[in-house]
mmCIF file of the N, C-alpha and C atoms, coordinates in Angstrom:
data_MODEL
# 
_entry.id   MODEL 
# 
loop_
_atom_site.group_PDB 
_atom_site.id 
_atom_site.type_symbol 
_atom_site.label_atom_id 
_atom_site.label_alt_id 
_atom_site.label_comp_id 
_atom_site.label_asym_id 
_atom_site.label_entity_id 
_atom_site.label_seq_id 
_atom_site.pdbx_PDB_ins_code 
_atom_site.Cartn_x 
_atom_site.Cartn_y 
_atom_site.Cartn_z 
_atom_site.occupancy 
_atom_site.B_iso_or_equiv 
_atom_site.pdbx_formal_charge 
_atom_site.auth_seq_id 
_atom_site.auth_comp_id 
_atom_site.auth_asym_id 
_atom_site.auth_atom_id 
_atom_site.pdbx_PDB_model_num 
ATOM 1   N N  . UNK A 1 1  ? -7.491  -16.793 3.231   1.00 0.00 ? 1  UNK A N  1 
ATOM 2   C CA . UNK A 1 1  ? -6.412  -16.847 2.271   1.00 0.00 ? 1  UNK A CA 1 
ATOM 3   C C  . UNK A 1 1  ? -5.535  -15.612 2.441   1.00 0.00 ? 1  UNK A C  1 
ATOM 4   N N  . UNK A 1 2  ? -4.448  -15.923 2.467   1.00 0.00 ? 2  UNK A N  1 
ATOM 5   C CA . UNK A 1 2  ? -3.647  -14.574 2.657   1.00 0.00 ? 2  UNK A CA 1 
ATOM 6   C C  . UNK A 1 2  ? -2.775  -14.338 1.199   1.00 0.00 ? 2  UNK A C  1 
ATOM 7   N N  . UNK A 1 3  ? -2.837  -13.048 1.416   1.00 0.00 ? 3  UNK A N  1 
ATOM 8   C CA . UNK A 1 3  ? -2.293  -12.130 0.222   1.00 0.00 ? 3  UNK A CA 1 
ATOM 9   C C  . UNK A 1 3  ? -0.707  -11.767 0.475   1.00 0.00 ? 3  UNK A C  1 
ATOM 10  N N  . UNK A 1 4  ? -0.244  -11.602 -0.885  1.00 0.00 ? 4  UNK A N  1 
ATOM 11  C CA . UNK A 1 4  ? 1.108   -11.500 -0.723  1.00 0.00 ? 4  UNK A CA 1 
ATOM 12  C C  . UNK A 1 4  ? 1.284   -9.795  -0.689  1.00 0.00 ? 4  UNK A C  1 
ATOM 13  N N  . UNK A 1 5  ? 1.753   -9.466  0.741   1.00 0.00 ? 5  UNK A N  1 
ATOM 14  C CA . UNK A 1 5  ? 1.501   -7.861  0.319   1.00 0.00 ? 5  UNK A CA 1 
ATOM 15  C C  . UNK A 1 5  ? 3.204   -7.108  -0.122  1.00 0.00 ? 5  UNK A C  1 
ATOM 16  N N  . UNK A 1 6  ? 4.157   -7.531  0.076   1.00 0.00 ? 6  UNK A N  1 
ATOM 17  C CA . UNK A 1 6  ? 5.181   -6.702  -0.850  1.00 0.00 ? 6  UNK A CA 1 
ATOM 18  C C  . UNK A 1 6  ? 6.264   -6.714  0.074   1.00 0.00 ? 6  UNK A C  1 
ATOM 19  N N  . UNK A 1 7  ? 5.292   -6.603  1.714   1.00 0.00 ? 7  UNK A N  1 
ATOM 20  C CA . UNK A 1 7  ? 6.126   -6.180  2.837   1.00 0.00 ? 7  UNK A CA 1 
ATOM 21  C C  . UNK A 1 7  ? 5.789   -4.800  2.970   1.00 0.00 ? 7  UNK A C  1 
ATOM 22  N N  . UNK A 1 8  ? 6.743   -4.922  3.871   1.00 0.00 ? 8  UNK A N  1 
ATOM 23  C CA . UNK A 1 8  ? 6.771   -3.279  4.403   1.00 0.00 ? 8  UNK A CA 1 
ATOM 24  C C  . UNK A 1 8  ? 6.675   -1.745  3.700   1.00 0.00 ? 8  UNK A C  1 
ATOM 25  N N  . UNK A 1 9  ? 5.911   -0.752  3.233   1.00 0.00 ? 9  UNK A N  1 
ATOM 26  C CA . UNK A 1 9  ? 6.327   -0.146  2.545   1.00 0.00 ? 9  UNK A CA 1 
ATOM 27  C C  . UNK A 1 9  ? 7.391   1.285   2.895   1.00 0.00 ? 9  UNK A C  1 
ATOM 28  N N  . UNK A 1 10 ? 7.319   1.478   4.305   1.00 0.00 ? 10 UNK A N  1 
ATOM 29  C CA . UNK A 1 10 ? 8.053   2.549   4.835   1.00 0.00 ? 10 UNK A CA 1 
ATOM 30  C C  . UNK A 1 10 ? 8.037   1.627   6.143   1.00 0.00 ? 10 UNK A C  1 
ATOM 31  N N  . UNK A 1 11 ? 8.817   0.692   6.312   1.00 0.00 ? 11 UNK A N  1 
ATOM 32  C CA . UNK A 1 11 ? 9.040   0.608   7.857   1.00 0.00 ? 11 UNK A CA 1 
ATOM 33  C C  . UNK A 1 11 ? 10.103  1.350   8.327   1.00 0.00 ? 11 UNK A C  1 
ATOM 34  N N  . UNK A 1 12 ? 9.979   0.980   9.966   1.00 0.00 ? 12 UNK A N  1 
ATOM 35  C CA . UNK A 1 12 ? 11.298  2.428   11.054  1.00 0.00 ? 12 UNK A CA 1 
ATOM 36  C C  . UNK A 1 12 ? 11.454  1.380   11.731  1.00 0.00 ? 12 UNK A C  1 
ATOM 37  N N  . UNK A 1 13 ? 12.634  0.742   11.846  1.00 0.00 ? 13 UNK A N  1 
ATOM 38  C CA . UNK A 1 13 ? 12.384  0.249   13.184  1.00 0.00 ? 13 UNK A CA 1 
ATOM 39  C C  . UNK A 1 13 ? 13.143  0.636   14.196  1.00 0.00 ? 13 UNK A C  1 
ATOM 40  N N  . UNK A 1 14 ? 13.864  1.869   14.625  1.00 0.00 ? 14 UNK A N  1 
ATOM 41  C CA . UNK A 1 14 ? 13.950  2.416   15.398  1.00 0.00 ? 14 UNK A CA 1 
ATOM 42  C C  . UNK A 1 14 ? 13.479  3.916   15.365  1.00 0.00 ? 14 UNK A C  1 
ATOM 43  N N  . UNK A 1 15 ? 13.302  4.717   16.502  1.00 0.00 ? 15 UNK A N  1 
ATOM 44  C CA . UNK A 1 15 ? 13.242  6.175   16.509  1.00 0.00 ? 15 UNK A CA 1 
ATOM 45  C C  . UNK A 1 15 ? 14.355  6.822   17.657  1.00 0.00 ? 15 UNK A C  1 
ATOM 46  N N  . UNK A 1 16 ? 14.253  8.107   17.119  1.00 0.00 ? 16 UNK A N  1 
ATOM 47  C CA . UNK A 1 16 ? 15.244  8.531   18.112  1.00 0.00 ? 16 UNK A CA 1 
ATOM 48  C C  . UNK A 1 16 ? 14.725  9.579   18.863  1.00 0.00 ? 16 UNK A C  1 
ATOM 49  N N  . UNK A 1 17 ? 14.826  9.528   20.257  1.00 0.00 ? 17 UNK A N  1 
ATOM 50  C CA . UNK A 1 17 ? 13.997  9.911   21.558  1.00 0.00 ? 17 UNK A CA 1 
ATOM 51  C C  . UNK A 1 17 ? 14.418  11.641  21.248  1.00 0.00 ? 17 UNK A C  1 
ATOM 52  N N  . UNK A 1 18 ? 14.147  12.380  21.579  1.00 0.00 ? 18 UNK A N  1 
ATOM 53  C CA . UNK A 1 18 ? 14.320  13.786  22.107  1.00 0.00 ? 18 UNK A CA 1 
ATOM 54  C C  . UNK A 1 18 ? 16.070  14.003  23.012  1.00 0.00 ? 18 UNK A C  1 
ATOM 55  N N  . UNK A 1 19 ? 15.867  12.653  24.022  1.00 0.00 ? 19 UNK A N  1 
ATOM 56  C CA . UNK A 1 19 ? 17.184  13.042  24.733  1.00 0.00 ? 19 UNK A CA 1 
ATOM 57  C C  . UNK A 1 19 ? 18.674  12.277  23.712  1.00 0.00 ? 19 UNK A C  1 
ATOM 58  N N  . UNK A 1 20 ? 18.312  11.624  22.503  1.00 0.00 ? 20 UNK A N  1 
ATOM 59  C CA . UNK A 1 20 ? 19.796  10.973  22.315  1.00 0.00 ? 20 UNK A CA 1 
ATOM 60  C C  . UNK A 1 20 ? 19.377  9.918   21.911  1.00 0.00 ? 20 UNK A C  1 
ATOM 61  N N  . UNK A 1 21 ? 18.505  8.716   22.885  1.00 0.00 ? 21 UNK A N  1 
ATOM 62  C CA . UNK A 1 21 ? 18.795  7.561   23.080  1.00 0.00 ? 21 UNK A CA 1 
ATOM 63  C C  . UNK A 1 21 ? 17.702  6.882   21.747  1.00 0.00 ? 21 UNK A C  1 
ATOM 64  N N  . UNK A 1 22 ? 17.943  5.684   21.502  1.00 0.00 ? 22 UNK A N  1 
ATOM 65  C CA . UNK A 1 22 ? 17.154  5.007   20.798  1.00 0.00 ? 22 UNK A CA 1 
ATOM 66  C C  . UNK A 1 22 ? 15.909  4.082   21.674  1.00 0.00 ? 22 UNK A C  1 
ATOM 67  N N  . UNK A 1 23 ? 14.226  4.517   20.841  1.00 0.00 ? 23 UNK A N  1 
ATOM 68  C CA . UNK A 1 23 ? 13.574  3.779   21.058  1.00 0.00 ? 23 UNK A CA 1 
ATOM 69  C C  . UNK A 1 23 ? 13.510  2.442   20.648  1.00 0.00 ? 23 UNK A C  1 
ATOM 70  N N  . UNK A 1 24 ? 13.434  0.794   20.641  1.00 0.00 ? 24 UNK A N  1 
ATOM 71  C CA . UNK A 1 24 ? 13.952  -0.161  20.366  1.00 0.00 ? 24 UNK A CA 1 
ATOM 72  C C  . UNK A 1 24 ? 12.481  -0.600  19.467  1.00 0.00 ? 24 UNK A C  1 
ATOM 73  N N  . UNK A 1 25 ? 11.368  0.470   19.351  1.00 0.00 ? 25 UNK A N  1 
ATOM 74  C CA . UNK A 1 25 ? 10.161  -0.199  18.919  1.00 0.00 ? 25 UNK A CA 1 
ATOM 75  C C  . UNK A 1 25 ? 10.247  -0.851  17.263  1.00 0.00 ? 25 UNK A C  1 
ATOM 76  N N  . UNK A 1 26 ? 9.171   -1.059  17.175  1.00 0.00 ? 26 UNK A N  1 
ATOM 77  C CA . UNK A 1 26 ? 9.592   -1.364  15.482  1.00 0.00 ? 26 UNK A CA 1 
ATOM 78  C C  . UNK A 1 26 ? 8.192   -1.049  14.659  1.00 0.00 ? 26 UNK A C  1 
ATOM 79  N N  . UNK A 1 27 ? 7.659   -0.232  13.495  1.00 0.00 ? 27 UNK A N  1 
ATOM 80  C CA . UNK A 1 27 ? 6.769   -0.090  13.144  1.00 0.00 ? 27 UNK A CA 1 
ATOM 81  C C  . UNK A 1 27 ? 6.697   -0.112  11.452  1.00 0.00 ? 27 UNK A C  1 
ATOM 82  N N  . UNK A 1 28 ? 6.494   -1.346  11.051  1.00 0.00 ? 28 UNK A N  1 
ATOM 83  C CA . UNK A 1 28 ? 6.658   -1.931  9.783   1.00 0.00 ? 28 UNK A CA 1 
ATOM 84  C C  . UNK A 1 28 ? 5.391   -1.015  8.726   1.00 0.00 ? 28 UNK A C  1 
ATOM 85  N N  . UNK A 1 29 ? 4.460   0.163   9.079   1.00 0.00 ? 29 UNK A N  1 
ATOM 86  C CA . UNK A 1 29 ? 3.866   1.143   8.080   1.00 0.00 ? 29 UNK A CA 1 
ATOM 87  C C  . UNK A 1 29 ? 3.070   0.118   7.840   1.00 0.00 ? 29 UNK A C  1 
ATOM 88  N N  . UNK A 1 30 ? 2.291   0.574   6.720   1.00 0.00 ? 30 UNK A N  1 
ATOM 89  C CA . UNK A 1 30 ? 1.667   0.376   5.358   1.00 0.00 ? 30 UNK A CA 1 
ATOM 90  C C  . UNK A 1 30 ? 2.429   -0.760  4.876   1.00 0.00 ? 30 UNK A C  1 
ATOM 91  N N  . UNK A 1 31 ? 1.618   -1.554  4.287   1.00 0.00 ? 31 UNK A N  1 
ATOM 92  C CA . UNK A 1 31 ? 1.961   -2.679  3.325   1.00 0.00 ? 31 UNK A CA 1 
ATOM 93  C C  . UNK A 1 31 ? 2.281   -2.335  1.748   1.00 0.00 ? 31 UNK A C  1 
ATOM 94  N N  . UNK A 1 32 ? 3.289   -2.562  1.212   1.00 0.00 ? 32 UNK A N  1 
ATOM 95  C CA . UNK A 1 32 ? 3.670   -2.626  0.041   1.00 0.00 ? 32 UNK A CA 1 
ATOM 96  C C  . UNK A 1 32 ? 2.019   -2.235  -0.793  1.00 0.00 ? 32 UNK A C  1 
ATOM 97  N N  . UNK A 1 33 ? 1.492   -3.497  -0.490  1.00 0.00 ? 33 UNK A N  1 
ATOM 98  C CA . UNK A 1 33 ? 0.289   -3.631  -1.520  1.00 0.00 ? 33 UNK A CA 1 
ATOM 99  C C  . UNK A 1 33 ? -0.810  -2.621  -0.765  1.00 0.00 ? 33 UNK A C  1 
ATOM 100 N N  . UNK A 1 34 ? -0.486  -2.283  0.344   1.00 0.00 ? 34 UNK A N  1 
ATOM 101 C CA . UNK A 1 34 ? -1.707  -1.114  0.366   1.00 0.00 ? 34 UNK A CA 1 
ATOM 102 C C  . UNK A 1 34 ? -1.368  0.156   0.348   1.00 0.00 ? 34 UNK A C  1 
ATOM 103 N N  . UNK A 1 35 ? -0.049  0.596   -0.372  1.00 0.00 ? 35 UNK A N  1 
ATOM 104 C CA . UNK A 1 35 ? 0.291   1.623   -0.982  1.00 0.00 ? 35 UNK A CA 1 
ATOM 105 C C  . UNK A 1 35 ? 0.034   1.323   -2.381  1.00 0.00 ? 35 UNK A C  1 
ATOM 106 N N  . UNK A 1 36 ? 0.297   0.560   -3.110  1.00 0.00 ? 36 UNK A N  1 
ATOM 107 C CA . UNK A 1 36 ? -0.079  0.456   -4.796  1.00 0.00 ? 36 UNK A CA 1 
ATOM 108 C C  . UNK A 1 36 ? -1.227  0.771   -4.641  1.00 0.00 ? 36 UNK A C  1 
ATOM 109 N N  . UNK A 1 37 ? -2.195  0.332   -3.624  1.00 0.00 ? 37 UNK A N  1 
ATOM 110 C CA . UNK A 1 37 ? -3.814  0.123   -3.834  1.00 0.00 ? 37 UNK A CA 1 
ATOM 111 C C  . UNK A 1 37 ? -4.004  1.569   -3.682  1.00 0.00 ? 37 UNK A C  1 
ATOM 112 N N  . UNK A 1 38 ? -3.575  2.339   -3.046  1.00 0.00 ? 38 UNK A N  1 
ATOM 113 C CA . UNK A 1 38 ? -3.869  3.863   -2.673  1.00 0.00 ? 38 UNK A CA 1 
ATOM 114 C C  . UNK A 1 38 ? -3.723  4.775   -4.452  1.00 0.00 ? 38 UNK A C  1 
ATOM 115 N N  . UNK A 1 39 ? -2.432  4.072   -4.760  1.00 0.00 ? 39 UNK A N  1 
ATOM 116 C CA . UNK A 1 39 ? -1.839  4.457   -5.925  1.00 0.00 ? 39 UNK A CA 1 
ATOM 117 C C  . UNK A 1 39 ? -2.929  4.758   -7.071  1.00 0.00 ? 39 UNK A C  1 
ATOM 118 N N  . UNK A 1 40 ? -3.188  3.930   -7.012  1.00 0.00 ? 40 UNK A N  1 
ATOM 119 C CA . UNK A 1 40 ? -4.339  3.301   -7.942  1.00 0.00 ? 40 UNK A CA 1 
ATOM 120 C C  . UNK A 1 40 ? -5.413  4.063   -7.831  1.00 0.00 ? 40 UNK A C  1 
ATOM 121 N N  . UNK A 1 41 ? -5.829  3.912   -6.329  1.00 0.00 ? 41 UNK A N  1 
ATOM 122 C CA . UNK A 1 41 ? -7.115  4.262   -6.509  1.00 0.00 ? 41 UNK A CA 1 
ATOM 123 C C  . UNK A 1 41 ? -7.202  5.639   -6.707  1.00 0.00 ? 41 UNK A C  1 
ATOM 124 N N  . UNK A 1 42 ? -5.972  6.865   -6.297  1.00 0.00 ? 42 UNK A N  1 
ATOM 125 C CA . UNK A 1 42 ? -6.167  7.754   -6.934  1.00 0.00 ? 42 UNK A CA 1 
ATOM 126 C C  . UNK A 1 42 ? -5.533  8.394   -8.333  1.00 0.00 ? 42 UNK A C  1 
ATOM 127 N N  . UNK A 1 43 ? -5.262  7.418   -8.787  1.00 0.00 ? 43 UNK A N  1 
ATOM 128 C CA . UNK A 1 43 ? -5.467  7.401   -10.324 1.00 0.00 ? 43 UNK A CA 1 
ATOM 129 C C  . UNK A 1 43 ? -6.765  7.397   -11.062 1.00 0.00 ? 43 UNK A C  1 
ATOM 130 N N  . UNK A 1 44 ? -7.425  6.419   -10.543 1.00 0.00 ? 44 UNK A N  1 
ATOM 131 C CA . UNK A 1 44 ? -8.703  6.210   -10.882 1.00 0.00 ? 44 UNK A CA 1 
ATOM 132 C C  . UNK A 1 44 ? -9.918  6.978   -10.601 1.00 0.00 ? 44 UNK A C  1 
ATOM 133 N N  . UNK A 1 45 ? -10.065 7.615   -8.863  1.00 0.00 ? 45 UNK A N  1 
ATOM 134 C CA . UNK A 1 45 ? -11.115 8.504   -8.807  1.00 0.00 ? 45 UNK A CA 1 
ATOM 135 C C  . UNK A 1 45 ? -11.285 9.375   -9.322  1.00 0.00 ? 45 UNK A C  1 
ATOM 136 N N  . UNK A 1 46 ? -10.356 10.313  -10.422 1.00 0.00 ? 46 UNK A N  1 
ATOM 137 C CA . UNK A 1 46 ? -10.893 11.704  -10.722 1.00 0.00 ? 46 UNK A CA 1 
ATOM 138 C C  . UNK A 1 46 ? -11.140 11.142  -12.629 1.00 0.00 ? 46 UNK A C  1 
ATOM 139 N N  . UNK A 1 47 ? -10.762 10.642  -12.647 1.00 0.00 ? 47 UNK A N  1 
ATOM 140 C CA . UNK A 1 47 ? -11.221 9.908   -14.158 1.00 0.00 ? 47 UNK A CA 1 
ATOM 141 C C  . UNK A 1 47 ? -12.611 9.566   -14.402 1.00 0.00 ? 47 UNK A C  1 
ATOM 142 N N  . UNK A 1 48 ? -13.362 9.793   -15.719 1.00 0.00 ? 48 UNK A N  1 
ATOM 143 C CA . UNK A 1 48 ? -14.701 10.264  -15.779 1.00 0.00 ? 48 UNK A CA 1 
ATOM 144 C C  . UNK A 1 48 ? -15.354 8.913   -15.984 1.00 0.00 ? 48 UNK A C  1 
ATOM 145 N N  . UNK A 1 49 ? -14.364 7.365   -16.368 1.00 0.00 ? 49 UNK A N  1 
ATOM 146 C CA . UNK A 1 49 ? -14.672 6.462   -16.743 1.00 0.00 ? 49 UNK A CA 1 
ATOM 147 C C  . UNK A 1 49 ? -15.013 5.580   -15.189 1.00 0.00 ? 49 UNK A C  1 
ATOM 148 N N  . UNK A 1 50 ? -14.818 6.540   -14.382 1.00 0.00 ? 50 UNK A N  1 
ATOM 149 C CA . UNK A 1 50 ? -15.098 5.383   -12.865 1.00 0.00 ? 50 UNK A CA 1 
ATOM 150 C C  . UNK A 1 50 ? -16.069 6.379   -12.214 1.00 0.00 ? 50 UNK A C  1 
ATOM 151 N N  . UNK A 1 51 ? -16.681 7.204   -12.929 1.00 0.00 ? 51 UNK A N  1 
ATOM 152 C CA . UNK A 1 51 ? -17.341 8.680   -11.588 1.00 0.00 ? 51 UNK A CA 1 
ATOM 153 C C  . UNK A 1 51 ? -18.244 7.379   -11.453 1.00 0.00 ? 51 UNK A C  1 
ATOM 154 N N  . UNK A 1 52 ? -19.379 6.784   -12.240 1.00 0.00 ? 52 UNK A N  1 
ATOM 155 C CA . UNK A 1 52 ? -20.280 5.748   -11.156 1.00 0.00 ? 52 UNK A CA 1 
ATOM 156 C C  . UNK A 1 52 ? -20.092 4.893   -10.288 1.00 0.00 ? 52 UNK A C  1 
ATOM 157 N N  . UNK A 1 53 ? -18.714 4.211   -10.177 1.00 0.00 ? 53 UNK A N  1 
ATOM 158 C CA . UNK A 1 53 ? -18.674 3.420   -9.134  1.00 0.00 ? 53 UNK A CA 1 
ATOM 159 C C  . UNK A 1 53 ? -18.725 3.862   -8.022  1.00 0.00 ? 53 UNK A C  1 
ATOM 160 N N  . UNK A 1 54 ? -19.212 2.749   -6.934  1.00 0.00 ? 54 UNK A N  1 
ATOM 161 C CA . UNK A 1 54 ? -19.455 2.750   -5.451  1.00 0.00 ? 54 UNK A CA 1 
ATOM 162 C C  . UNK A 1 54 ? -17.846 2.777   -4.756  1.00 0.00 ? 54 UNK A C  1 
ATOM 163 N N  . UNK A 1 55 ? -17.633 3.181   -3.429  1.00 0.00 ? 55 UNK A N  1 
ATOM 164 C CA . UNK A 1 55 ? -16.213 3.048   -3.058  1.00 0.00 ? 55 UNK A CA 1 
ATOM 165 C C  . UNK A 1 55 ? -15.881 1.646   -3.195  1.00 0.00 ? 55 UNK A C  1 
ATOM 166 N N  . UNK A 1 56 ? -16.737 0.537   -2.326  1.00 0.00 ? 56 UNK A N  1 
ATOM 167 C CA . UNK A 1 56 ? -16.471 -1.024  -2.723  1.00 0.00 ? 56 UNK A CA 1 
ATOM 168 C C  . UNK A 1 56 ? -15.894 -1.413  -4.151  1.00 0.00 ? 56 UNK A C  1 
ATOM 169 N N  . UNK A 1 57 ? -16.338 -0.882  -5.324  1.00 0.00 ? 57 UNK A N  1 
ATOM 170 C CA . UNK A 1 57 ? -15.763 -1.111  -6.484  1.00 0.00 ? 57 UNK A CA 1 
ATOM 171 C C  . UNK A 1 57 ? -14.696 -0.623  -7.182  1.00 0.00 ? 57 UNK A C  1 
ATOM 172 N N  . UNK A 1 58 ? -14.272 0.779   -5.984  1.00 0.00 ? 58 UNK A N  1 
ATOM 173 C CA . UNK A 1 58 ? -13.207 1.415   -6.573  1.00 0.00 ? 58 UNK A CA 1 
ATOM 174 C C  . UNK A 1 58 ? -12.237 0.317   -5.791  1.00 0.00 ? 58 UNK A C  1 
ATOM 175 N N  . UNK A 1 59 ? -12.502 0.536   -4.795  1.00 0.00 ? 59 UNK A N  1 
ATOM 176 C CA . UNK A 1 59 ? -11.508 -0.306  -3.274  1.00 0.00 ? 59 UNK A CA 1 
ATOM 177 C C  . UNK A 1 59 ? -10.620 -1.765  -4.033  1.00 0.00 ? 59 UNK A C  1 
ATOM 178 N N  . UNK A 1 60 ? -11.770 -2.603  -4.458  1.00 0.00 ? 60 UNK A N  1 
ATOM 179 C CA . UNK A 1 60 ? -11.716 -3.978  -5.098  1.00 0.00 ? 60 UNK A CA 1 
ATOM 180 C C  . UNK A 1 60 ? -10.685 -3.756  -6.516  1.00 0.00 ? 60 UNK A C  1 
ATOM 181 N N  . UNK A 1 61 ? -10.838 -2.902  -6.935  1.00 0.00 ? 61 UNK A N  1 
ATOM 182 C CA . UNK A 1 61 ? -9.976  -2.875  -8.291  1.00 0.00 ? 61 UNK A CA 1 
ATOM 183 C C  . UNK A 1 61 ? -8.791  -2.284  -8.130  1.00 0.00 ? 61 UNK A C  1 
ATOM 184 N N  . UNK A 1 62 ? -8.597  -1.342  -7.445  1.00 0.00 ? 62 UNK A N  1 
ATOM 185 C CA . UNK A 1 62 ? -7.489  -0.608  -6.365  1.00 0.00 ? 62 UNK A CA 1 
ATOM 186 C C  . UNK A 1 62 ? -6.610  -1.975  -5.827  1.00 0.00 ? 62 UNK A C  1 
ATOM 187 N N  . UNK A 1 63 ? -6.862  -2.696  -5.415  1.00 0.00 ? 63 UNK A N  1 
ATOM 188 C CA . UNK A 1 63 ? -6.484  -4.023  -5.203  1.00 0.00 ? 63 UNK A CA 1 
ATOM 189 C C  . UNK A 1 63 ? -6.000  -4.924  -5.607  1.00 0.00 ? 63 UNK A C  1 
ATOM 190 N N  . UNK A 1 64 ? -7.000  -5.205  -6.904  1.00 0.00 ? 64 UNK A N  1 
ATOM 191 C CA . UNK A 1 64 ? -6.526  -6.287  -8.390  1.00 0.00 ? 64 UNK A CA 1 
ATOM 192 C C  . UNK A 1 64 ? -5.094  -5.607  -9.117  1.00 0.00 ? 64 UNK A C  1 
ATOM 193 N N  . UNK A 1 65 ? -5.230  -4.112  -8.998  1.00 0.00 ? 65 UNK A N  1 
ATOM 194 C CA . UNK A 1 65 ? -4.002  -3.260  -9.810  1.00 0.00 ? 65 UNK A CA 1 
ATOM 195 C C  . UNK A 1 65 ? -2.991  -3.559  -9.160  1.00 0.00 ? 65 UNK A C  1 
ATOM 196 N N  . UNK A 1 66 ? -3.106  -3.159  -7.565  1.00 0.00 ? 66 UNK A N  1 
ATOM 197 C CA . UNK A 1 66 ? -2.415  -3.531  -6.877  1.00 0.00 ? 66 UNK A CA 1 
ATOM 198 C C  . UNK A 1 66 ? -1.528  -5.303  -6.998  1.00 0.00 ? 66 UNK A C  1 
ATOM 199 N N  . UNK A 1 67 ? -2.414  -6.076  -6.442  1.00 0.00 ? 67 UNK A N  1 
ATOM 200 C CA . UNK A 1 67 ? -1.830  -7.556  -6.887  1.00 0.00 ? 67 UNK A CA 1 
ATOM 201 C C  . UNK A 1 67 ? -1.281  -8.118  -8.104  1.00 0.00 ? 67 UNK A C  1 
ATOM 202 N N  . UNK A 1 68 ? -1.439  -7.157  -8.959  1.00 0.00 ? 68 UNK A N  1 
ATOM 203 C CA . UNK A 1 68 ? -0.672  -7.517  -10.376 1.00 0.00 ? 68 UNK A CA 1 
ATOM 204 C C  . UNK A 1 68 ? 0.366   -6.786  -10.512 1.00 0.00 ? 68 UNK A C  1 
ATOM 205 N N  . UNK A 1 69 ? 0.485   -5.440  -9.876  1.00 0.00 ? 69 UNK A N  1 
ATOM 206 C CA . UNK A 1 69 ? 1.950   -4.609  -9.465  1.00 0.00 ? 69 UNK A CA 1 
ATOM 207 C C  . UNK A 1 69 ? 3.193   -5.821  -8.599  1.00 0.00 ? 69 UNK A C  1 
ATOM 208 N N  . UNK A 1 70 ? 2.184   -6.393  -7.421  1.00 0.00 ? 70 UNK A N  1 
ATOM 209 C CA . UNK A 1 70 ? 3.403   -7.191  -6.795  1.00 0.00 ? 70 UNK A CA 1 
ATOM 210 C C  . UNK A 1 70 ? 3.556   -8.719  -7.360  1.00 0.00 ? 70 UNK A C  1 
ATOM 211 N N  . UNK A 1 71 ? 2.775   -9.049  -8.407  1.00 0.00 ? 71 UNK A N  1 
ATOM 212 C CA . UNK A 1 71 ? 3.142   -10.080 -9.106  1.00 0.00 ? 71 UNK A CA 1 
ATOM 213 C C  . UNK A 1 71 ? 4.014   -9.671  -10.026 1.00 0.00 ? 71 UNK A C  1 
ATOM 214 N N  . UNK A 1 72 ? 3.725   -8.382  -10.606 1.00 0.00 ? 72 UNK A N  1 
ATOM 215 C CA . UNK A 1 72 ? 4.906   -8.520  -11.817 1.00 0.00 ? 72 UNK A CA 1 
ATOM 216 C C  . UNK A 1 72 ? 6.249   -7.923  -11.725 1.00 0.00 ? 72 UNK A C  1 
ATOM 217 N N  . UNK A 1 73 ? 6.512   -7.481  -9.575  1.00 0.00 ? 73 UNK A N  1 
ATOM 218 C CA . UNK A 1 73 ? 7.807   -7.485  -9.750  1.00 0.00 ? 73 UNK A CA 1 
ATOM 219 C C  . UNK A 1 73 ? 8.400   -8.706  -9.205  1.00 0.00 ? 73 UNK A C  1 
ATOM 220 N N  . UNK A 1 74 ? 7.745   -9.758  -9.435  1.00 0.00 ? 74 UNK A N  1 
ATOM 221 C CA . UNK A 1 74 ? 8.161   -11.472 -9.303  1.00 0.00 ? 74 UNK A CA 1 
ATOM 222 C C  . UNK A 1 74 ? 8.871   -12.030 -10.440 1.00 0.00 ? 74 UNK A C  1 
ATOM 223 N N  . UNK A 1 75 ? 8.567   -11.001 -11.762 1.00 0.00 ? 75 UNK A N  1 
ATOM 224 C CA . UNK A 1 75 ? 8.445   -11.339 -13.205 1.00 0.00 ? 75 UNK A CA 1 
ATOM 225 C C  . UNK A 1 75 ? 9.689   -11.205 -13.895 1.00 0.00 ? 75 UNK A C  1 
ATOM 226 N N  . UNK A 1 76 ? 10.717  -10.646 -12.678 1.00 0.00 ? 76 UNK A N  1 
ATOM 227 C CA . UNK A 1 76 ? 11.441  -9.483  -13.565 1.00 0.00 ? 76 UNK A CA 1 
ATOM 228 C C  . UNK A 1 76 ? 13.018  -10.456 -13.497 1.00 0.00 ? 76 UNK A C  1 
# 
C-alpha cells in the first residue's frame, strides 16, 4: 500500500558545477512526510511521557502525526 508522502520536501533539481555549468541531475530529498515524521519524533523523544517507548514505537507514531499533518493540509 503506498502512502501519500507530501512530495518532495527540499528537492534541487539542478546544481551548479565549480566551473559555471549546470549539472542536469535531479535529487527530489526527503519526503514531505519523512520530514513531519522527524518533526515529531523529536518533539516527542525528550518528553517524559514517551521515555519508555522502544524506537519502533516512537518511529510508528512519528508517522501517524506525520499522516495526519499531510491529510489535514488536504482539509484546508
Amino acid at each position: 500500500m503506498s502512502k501519500d508522502t507530501g512530495g518532495a520536501a527540499f528537492p534541487c533539481e539542478q546544481h551548479e558545477k565549480q566551473d559555471g555549468s549546470w549539472n542536469e541531475t535531479f535529487d527530489a530529498g526527503m519526503t514531505l512526510r519523512d520530514y513531519f515524521a522527524a518533526k515529531a519524533m523529536q518533539a516527542s523523544l525528550p518528553d517524559p511521557a514517551y521515555s519508555t517507548w522502544d524506537a519502533a514505537r516512537h518511529a510508528r507514531r512519528a508517522y501517524s502525526v506525520a499522516d495526519a499533518m499531510i491529510a489535514a493540509r488536504g482539509l484546508e
